[in-house]
N, C-alpha and C positions, 0 to 999 in steps of 0.2 A: 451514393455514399461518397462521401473525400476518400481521396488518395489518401496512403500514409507520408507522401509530403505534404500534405495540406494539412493532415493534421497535426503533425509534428509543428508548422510553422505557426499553430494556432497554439499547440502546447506551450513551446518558445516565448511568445508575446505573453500570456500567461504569467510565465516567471518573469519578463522583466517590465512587468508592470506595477503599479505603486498598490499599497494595502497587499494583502493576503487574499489567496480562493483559500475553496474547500473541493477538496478533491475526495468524495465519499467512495466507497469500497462495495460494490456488487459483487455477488457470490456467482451469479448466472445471468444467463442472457432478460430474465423477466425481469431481476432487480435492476437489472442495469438500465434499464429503458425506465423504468418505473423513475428511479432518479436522474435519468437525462429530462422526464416529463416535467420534473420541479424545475429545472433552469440551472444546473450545476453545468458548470463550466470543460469538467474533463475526471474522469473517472478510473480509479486503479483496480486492479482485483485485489483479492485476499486468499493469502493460503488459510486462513484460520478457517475462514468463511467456508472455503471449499471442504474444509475436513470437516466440518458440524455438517454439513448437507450429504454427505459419503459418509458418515459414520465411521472417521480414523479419528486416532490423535492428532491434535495440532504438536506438533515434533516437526523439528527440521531432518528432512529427505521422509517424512513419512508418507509423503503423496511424489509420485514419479515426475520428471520435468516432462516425459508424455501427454501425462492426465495434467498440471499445472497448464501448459503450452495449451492442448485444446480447450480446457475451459474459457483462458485468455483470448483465445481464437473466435470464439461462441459469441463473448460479450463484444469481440469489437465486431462481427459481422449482426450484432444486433443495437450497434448506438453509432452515430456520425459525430460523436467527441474522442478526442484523447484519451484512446489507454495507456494506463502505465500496467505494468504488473509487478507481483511479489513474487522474486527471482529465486527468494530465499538466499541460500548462500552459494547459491551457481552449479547446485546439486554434484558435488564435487571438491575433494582438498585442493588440486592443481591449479596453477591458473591458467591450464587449456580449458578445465571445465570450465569455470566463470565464460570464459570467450565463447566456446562453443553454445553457453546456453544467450548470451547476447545476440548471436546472428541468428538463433532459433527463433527468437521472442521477436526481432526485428522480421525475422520472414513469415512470422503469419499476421503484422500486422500491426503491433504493439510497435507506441511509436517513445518510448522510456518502460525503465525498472531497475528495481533495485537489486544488490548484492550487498549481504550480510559479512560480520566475519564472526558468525556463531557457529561452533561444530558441529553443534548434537550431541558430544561426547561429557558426560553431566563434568566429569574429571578435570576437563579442560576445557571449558566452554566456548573462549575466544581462539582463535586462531591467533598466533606468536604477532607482535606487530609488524616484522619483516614480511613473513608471507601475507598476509591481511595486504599489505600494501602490493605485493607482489600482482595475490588477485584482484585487487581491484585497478592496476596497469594493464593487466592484461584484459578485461571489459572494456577498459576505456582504448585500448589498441582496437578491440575488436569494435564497438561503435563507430570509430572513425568514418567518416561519410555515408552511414547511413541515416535514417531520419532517426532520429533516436536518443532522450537527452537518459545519458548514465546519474543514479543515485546511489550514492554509498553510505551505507548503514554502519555502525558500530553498535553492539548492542549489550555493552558491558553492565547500563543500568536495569536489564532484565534479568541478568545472567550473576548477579551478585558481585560486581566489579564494580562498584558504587565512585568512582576515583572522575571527577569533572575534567581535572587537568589531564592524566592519562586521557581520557573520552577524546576533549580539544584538540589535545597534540595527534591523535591520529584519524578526527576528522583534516587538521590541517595538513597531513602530508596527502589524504585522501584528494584535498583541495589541488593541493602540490602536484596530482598527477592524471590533472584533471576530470575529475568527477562532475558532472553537472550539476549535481544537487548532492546533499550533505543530512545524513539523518542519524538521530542516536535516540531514538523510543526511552519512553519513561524518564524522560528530564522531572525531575521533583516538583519545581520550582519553575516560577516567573524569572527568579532571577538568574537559575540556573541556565534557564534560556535565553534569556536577556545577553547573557555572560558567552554562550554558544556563537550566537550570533553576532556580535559583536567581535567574537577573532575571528571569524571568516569573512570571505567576502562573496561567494555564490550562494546562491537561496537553500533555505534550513528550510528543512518539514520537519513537524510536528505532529503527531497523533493525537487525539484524542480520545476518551473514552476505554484507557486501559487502568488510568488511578482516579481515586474520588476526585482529584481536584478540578472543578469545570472552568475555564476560561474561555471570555467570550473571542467571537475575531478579531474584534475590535482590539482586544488586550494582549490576543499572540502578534495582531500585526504590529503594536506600540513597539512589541519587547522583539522584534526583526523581524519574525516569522514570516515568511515569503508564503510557504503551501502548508493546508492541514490537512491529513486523512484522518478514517477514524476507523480504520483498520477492520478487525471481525463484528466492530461495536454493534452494528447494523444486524449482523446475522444473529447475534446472540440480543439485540431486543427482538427480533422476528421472533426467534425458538423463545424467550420469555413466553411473548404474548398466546404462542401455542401454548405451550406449557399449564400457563394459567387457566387459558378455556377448558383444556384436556381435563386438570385436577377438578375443575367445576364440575364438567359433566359426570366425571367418576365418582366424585364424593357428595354431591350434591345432588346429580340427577336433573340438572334445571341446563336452561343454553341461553343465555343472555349474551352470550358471545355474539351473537349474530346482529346486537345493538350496536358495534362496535365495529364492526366486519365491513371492508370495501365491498358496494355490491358488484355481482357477475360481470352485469355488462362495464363498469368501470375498469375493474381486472381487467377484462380481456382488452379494453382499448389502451390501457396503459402499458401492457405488458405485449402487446401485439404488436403495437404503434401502429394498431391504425383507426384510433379515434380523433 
């Protein structure tokens, strides 16, 4: 397997390379290999993903940065690409926490992840723009020389803070205090992100697959887009596709599921990596 300097320095090249990846979101060590198997370039977790597979809510701090951290651990000891992981909001108001979950995530391997400034607290959602900046200097203090590129979140358009220019101005101070990468989930718009990208100057990711609207790579990379994930998307058409079979069997009585179903031996060589 690569070092976490090798991979970090393939992460690296990654972002500043022309067009846009796709950096797709494994929940576990199977999915993660299964999509290292298609030719994806470098792969993040998902806290969403992890909570549909554990059976919590997707809530920020509703899964420990314990159980976060060894999931994150699972999939990089089972793919030789670049992990990032979902930091969430650095399991913590302070910005010791954010630092101390930065040197966590970098020591078992993870070579980037993000920090939010969502609170969980339905009342107050974003954290004030002072401390938001606060924690995310202190992530970026704490990355310092290790292999590790920091992403900062704001996620006011999940959170019903719908405001472009607030969003802008505090990914730019986010920019301002060195963040490596710059996110704000649920941009509306092409042009909304057009418009993102366009006042920064380090690489904007993008999600996909949380609103109807689909845009291909070709059209995130037009509009700046540097990186895409696609967040829980993955897990939640997985648990569709159960789902679907499940109500057949129950209400129908019939399994044509199995016309559609990876066989055995494929599973196991994609998910094994040793086919």
């Amino acid at each position: 397997m690569p070092s976490s300097e090798q991979r970090h320095q393939t992460f690296v090249r990654l972002h500043d390379g022309p067009g846009a990846f796709v950096m797709p979101n494994p929940w576990d060590a199977g999915s993660a290999r299964l999509l290292e198997s298609v030719g994806f370039p470098a792969l993040a977790t998902t806290s969403a993903g992890l909570a549909f597979a554990t059976g919590v809510r997707d809530a920020t701090g509703a899964i420990s940065r314990a159980d976060i951290l060894a999931n994150a651990a699972a999939i990089v000891a089972a793919t030789s690409l670049p992990v990032s992981a979902d930091l969430e909001g650095g399991f913590g108001p302070a910005p010791e926490d954010c630092a101390a979950t930065v040197r966590a995530a970098a020591a078992v391997g993870l070579v980037g992840g993000s920090i939010e400034d969502a609170t969980g607290d339905p009342a107050a959602p974003l954290y004030p723009h002072a401390q938001a900046c606060e924690r995310v200097a202190a992530a970026v203090e704490a990355s310092a020389g290790l292999p590790f590129l920091l992403t900062a979140r704001t996620e006011g358009f999940l959170y019903g803070a719908r405001d472009l220019d607030a969003t802008i101005e505090r990914l730019r101070d986010f920019e301002r205090l060195g963040a490596d990468v710059l996110y704000a989930p649920g941009l509306p718009t092409l042009e909304a992100i057009r418009e993102v990208c366009s006042a920064l100057t380090r690489p904007v990711n993008v999600v996909m697959g949380l609103l109807p609207q689909v845009w291909s790579v070709d059209e995130l990379a037009d509009a700046g887009v540097r990186r895409i994930s696609v967040g829980g998307s993955l897990a939640r058409a997985a648990l569709g596709a159960v789902l679907a079979a499940a109500r057949e069997i129950h209400d129908d009585g019939t399994f044509t599921l199995a016309a559609g179903a990876l066989p055995g031996a494929e599973v196991a060589a994609l998910t094994t990596g040793e086919g």
